[in-house]
VEXBAFI-57789 format. One line per field, with one value per residue: y, x, z of N, C-alpha, C, O in turn. Coordinates in nm, 2 decimals. Layout:
BEGIN
n_north <- Y; ... $
n_east <- X; ... $
n_up <- Z; ... $
ca_north <- Y; ... $
ca_east <- X; ... $
ca_up <- Z; ... $
c_north <- Y; ... $
c_east <- X; ... $
c_up <- Z; ... $
o_north <- Y; ... $
o_east <- X; ... $
o_up <- Z; ... $
This chain:
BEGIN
n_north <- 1.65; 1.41; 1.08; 0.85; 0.64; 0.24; 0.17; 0.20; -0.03; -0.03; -0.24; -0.17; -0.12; 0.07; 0.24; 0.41; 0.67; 0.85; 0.84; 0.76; 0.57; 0.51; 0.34; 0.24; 0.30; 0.28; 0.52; 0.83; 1.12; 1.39; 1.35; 1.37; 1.24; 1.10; 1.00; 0.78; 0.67; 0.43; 0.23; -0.10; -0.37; -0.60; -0.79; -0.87; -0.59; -0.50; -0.63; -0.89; -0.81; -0.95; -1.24; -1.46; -1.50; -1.64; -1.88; -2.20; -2.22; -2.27; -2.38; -2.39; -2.58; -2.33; -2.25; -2.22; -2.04; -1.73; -1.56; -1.61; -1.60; -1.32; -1.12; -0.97; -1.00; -1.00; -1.24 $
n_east <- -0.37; -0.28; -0.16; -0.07; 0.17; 0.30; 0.59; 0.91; 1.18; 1.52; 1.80; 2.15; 2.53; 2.76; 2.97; 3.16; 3.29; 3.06; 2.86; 2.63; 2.46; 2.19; 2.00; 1.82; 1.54; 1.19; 1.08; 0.98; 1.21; 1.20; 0.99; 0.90; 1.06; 1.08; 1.37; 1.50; 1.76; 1.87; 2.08; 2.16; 2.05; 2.02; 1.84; 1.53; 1.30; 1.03; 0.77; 0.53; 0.23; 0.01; 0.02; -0.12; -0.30; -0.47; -0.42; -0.57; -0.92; -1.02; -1.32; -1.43; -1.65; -1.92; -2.17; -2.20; -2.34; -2.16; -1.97; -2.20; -2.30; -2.23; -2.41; -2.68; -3.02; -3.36; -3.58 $
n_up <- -1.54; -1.29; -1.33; -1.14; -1.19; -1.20; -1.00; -1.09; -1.05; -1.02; -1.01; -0.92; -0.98; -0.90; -1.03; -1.02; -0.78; -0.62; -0.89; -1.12; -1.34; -1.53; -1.77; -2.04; -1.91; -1.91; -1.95; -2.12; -2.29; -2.20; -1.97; -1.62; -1.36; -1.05; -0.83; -0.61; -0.39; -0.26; -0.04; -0.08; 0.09; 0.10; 0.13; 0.10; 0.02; -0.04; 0.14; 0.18; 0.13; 0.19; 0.34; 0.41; 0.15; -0.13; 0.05; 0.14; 0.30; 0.63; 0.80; 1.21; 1.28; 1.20; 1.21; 1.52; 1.75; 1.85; 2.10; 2.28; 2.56; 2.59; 2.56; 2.66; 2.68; 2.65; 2.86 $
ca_north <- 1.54; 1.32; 0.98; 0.75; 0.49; 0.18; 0.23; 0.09; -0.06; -0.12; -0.24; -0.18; -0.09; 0.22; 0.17; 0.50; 0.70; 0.95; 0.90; 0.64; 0.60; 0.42; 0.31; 0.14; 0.29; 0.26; 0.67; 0.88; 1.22; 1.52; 1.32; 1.41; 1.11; 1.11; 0.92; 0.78; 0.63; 0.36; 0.12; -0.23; -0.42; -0.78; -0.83; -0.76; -0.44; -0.47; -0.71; -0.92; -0.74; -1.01; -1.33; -1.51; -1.48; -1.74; -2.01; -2.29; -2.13; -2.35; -2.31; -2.49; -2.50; -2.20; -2.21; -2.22; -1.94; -1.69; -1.49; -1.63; -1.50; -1.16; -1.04; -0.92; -1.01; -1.02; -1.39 $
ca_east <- -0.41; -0.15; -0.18; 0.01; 0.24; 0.34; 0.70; 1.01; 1.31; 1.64; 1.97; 2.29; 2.65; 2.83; 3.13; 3.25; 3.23; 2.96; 2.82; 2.51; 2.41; 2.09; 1.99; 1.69; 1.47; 1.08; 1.05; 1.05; 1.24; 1.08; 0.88; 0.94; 1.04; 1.12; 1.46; 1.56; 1.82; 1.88; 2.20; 2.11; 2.07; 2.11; 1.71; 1.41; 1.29; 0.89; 0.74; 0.42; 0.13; -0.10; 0.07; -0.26; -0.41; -0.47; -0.45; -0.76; -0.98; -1.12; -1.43; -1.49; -1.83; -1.93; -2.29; -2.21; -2.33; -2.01; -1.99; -2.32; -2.26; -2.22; -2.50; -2.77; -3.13; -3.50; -3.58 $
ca_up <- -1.45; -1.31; -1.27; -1.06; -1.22; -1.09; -0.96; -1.14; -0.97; -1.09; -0.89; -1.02; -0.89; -0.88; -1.11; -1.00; -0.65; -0.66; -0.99; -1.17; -1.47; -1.55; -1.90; -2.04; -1.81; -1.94; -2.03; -2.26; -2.34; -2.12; -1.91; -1.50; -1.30; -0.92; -0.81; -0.47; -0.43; -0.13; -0.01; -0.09; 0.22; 0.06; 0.16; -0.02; 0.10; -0.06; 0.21; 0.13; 0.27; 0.24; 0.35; 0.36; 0.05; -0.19; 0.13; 0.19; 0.43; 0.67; 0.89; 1.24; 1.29; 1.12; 1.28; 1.64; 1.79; 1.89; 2.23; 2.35; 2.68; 2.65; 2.52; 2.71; 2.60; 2.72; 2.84 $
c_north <- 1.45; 1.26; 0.89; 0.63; 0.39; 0.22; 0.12; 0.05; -0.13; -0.16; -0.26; -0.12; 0.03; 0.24; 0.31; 0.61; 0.82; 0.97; 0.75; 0.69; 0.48; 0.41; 0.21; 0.18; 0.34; 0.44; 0.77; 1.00; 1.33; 1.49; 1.32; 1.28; 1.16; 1.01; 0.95; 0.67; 0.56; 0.24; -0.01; -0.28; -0.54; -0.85; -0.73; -0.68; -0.38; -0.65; -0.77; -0.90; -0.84; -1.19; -1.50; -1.52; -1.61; -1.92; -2.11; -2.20; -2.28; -2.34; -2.43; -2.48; -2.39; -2.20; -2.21; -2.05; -1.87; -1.56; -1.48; -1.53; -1.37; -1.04; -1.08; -0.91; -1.03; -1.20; -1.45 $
c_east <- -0.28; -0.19; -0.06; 0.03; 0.27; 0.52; 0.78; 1.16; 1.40; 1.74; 2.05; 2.37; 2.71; 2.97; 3.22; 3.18; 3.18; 2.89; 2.72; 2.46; 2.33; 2.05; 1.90; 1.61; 1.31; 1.02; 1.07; 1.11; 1.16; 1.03; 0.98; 0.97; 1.12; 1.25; 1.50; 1.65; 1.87; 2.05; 2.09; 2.14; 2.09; 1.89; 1.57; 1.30; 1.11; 0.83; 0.58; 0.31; 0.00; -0.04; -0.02; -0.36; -0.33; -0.43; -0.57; -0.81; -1.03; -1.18; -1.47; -1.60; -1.87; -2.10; -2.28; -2.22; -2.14; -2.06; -2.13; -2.38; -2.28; -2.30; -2.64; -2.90; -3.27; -3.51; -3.71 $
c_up <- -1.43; -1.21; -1.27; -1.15; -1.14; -1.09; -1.07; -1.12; -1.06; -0.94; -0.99; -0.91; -0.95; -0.92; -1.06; -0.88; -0.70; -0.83; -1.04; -1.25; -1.49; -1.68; -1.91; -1.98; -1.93; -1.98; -2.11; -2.19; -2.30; -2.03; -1.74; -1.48; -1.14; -0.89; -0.69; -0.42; -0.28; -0.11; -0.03; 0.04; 0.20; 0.11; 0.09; 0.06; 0.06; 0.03; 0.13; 0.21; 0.29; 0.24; 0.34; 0.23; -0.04; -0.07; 0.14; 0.33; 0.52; 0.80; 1.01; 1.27; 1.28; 1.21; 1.41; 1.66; 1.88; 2.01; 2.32; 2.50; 2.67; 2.55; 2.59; 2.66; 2.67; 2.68; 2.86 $
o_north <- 1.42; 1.29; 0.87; 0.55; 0.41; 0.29; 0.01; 0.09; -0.24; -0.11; -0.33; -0.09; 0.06; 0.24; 0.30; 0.63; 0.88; 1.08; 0.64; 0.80; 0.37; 0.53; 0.11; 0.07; 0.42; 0.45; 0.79; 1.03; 1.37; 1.58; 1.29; 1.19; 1.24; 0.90; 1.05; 0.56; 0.64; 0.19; -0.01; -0.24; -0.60; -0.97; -0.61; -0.73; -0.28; -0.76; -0.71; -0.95; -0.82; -1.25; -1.60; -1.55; -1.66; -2.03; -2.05; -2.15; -2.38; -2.31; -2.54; -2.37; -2.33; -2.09; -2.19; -1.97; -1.94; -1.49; -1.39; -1.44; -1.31; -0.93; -1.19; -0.81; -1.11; -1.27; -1.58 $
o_east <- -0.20; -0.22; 0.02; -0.05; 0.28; 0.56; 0.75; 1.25; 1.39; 1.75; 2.05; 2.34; 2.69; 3.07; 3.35; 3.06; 3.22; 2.86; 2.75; 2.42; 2.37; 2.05; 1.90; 1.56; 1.33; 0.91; 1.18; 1.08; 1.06; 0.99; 1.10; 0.92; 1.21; 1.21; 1.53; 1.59; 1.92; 2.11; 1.97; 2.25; 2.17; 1.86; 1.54; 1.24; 1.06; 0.86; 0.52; 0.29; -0.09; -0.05; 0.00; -0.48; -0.22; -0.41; -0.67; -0.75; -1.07; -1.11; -1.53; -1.65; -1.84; -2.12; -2.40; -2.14; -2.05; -2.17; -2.17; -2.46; -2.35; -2.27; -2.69; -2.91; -3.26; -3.48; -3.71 $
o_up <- -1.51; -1.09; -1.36; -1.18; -1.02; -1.18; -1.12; -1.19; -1.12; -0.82; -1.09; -0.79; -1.07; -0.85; -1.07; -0.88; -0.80; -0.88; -1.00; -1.26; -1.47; -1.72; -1.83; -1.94; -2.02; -2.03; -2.15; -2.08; -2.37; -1.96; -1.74; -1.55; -1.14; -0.93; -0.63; -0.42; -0.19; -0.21; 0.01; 0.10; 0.27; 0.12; 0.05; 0.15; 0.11; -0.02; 0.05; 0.32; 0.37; 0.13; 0.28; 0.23; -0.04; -0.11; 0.16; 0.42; 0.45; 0.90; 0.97; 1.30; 1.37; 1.26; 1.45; 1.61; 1.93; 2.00; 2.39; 2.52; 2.75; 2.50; 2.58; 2.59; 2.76; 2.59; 2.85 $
């Protein structure tokens, strides 16, 4: 069975051309891990997918009927 971790991001710099060495990383000895490996862009690169959340909500007249009009009904 294989279940999905959350991901784990480092940044570091490249003390030498063509080669990275990462240390400390959260797994053990055998275990698979996937590595991809991007240029830093100087901007953070995981966006906030819910920009709204946790804001006050607020409702204006919440009982007024909505698109009155356009619905079609025996009178």
């Amino acid at each position: 069975m294989n279940m999905a971790l959350p991901a784990h991001r480092v940044e570091t710099t490249l003390e030498q051309d063509g080669t990275l060495t990462l240390e400390h990383l959260p797994f053990q000895a055998g275990q698979q891990v996937e590595v991809i490996i991007l240029p830093y862009s100087g901007e953070a690169t995981i966006g906030n997918s819910y920009p709204l959340r946790g804001l006050p909500v607020r409702y204006e007249r919440p009982t007024d009927p909505v698109a009155e009009d356009d619905w079609e009904s025996p009178r």
